[in-house]
N, C-alpha and C positions, 0 to 999 in steps of 0.2 A: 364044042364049038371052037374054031378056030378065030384069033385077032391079029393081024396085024399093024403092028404102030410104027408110022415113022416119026423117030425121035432124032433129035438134033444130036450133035456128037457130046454137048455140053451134057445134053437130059438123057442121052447112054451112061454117062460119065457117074454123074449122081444116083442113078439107079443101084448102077452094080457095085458103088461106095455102099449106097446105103442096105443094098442086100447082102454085101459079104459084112458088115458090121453086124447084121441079123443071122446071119451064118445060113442065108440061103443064097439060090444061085437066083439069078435074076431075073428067072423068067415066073418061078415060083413066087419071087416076093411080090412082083407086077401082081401077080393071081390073088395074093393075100391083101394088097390095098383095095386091089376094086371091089374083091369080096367084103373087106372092111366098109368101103363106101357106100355098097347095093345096099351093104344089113345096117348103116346108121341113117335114121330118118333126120327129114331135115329141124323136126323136134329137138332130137338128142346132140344136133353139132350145136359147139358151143362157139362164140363170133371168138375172132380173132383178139379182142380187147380182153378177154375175160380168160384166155388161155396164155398168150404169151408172154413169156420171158423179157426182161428188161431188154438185158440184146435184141432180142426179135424186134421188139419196139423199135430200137435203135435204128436197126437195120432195117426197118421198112419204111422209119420218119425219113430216113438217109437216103432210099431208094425213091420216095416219094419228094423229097425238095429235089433233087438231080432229075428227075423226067421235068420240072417245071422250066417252061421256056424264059431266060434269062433276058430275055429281049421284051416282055409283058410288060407297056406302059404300064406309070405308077398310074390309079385312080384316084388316087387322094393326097391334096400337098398339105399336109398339117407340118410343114416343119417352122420354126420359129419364127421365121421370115414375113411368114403370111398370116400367123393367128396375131402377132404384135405389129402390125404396119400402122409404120409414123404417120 
């Protein structure tokens, strides 16, 4: 069977980083994740919490407050102002 993927120049970039680190070419290490992902059930993946690295953490809590819209009324005034009024 043939696949073809169009990938962003970013998700080429990452690919053939991470297949010449494995010391394959890219098109064989594509073949080796999807095969990885067909033969792991969704039993056997473990969540993201339970596997990653502090960094990871980092870089996802980081990646997750920057998508948050900076402009999101507050919902809640608890600031000293208003739990102590004279």
């Amino acid at each position: 069977m043939t696949l073809t993927l169009d990938l962003s120049p970013e998700q080429e970039s990452r690919l053939r980083a991470q297949a010449a680190a494995h010391g394959q070419a890219a098109d064989q290490y594509a073949v080796s994740l999807l095969d990885g992902a067909l033969n792991t059930s969704a039993a056997e993946q473990r969540p993201f919490y339970e596997i990653a690295t502090k960094e990871e953490w980092l870089a996802a809590f980081g990646a997750w407050t920057a998508s948050l819209d900076p402009n999101t009324p507050v919902l809640l005034n608890d600031s000293r102002e208003v739990i102590y009024e004279d």
